[in-house]
C-alpha positions in Angstrom: -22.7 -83.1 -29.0 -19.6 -85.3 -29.1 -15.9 -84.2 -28.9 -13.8 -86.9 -30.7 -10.5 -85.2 -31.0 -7.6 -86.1 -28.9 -6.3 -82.6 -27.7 -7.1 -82.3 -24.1 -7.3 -78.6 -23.4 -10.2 -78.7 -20.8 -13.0 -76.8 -23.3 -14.8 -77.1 -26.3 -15.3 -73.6 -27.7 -16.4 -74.2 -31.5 -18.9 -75.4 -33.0 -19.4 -76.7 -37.1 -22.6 -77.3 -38.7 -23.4 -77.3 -42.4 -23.3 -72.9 -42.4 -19.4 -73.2 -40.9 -17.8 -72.6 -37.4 -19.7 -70.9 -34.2 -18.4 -69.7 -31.3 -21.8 -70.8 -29.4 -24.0 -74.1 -30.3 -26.7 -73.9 -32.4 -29.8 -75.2 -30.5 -33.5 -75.9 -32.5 -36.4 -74.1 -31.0 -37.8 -75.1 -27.4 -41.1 -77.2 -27.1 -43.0 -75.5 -24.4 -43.7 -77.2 -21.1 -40.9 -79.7 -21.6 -38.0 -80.0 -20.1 -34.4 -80.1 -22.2 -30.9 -81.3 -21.5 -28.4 -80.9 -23.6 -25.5 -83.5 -23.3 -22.0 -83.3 -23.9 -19.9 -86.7 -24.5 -16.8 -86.9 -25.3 -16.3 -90.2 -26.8 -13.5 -92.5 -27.9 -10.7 -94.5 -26.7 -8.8 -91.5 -25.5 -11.2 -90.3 -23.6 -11.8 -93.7 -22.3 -8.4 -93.6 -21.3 -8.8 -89.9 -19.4 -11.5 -91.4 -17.6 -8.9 -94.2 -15.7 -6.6 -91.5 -14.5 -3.8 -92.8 -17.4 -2.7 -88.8 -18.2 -4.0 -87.7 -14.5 -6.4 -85.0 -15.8 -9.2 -86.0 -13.2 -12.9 -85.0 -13.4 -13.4 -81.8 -14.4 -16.0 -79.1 -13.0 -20.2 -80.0 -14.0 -22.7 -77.1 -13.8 -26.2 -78.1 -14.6 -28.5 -75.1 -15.7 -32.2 -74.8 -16.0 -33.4 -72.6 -18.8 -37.4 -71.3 -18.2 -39.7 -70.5 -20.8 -38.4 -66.3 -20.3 -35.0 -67.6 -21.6 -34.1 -66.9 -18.1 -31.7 -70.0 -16.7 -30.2 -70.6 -13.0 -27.5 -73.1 -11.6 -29.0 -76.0 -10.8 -26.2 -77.9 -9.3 -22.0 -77.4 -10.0 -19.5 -80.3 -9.1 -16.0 -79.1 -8.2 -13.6 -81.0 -10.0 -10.4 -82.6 -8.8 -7.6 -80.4 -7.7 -3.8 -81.2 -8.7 -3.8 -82.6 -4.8 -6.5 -84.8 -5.7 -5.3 -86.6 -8.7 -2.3 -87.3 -7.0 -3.3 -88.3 -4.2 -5.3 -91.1 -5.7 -1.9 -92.1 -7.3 -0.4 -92.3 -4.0 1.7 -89.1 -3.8 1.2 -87.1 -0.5 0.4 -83.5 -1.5 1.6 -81.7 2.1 4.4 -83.7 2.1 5.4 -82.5 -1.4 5.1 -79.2 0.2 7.3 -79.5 3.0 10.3 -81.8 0.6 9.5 -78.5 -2.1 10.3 -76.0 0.7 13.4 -77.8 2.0 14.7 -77.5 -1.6 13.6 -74.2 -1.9 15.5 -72.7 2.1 18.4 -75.1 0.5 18.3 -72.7 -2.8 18.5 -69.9 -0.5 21.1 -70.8 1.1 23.4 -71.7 -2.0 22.8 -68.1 -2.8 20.5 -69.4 -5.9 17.4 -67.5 -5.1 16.3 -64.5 -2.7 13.7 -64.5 0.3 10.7 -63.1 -1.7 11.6 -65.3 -4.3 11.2 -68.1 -2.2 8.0 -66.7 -1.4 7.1 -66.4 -4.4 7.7 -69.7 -5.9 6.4 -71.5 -2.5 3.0 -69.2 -3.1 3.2 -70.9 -7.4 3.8 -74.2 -6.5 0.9 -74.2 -3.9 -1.2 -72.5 -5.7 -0.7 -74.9 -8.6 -1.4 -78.0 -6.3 -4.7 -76.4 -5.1 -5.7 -76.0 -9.0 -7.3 -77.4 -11.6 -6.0 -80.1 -13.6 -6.9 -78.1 -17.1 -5.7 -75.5 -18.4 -6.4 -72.6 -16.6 -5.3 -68.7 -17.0 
């Protein structure tokens, strides 16, 4: 499967073959006692590109699976992709430290009367939250 589109929203979540558009992909019949990996490439100068850091996206999450012959499947191995902190770390930027200049502006809103306590809280909880996250989209 290749992906050779330039949106970047983390997934690929259709599939077109010769009938029309799936929600899953289409996969021909298994060959017993032999092993099969699927692969997904994304391919292209864009992607290139994501692959350098240039838009900061990072690596995003791998699972392998293994599928037996019951149709049955377990995780073989899952890679945890770069966090928000990651990504800009590698470029330099000091994630705590963002966090302690972020809550100096936010106790300096307070005090201009611009936000409440719990809102404080509340934005401090976001903006952490959204450093500890993934760098695609995520609900």
């Amino acid at each position: 499967m290749a992906d050779i589109t330039c949106d970047c929203d983390g997934k690929i979540d259709k599939f077109i073959d010769i009938h029309g558009v799936k929600n899953a992909l289409p996969l021909h019949e298994l060959k017993n006692d032999e092993e099969y990996y699927p692969g997904v490439f994304p391919v292209g100068a864009y992607q290139e590109t994501l692959g350098d850091l240039h838009n900061l996206p990072g690596d995003m999450n791998v699972v392998s699976i293994r599928v037996d012959e019951d149709g049955d499947y377990s995780f073989v191995r899952e890679i945890e992709g770069d966090s928000v902190a990651d990504v800009l770390a590698y470029v330099e930027y000091d994630p705590k430290q963002m966090i302690v200049e972020f809550r100096k502006t936010a106790e300096e809103a307070i005090r201009k009367g611009l936000i409440t306590p719990q809102e404080r809280r509340k934005i401090m909880s976001a903006y952490e939250a959204g450093l500890r996250g993934d760098t695609y989209f995520e609900r």
